[in-house]
N, C-alpha and C positions, 0 to 999 in steps of 0.2 A: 566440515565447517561451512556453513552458507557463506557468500559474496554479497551479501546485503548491505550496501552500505548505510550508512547512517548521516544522517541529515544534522546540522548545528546551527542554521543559520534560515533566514528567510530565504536571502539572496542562493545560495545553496537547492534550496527545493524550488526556487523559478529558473535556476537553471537544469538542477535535473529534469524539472518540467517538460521547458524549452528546447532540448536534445531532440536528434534524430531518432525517430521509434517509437517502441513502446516503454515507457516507463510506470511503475507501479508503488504506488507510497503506502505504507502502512504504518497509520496514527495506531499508538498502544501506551500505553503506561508500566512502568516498571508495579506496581500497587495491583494490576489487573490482574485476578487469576484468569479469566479467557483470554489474555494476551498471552500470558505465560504458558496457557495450552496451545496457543496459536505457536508460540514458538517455538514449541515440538517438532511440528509437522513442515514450516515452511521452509527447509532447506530443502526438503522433497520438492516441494512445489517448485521452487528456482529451477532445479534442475531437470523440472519437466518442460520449463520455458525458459530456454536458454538466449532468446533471443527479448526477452524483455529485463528492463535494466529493475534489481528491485533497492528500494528506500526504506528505511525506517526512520519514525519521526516520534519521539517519547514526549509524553505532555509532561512527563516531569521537570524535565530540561527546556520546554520550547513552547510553554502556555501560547505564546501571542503568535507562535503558527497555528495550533490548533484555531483559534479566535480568528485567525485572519481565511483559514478555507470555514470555514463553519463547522466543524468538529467536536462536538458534545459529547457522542460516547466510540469509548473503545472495546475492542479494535474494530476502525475502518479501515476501510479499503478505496483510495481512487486510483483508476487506470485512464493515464494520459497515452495519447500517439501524438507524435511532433507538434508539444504544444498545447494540443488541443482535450480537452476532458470528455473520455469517453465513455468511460460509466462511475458508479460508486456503490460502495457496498457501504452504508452508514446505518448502521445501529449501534448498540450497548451488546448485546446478544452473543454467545460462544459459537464461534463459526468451526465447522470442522473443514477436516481437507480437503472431503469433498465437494462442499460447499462454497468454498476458494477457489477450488479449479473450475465448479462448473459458472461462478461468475466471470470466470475470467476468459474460459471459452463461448459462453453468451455474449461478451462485451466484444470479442474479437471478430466473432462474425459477425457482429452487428455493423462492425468496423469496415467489413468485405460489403456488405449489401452497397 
């Protein structure tokens, strides 16, 4: 069972934001079927990156988050470090797993430089 937690609130995701680290939000829709496939795979991914806290944020429940980062289509993907926004994965598009992990290891060295 993933450790994903789930986001209900604004204040909620500017704090897991604001946390020490890395943290990772992912915008989806209960309606999406590439969410629904993303949700296959992404307990694997947590637990190849144990040290990044991960989020989920459903537009069904929380339209005026999506509207408030710019969030059009799902699933996205942004990865913050303390704070600060360090990349984003933003399309409509079916992402696989490999394609999760290799943005998220792209974002992280980019983190290092």
């Amino acid at each position: 069972m993933t450790t994903m937690r789930k986001i209900e609130t604004l204040d909620e995701a500017e704090a897991a934001i604001h946390q020490t680290g890395h943290v990772l939000l992912v915008f989806s829709s209960d309606l999406c079927p590439d969410c629904t496939y993303l949700e296959t795979y992404i307990e694997a991914v947590e637990a190849n990156y144990p040290h990044i806290g991960f989020y989920t944020i459903k537009r069904d429940q929380l339209p005026e988050i999506f509207n408030h980062y710019n969030i059009f289509g799902v699933p996205s993907l942004l990865l913050y470090k303390n704070g600060n926004l360090e990349g984003m994965y933003i399309d409509k598009k079916r992402k696989t797993k490999q394609q999760v992990e290799a943005f998220i290891d792209t974002t992280l060295r980019k983190g290092d430089e």
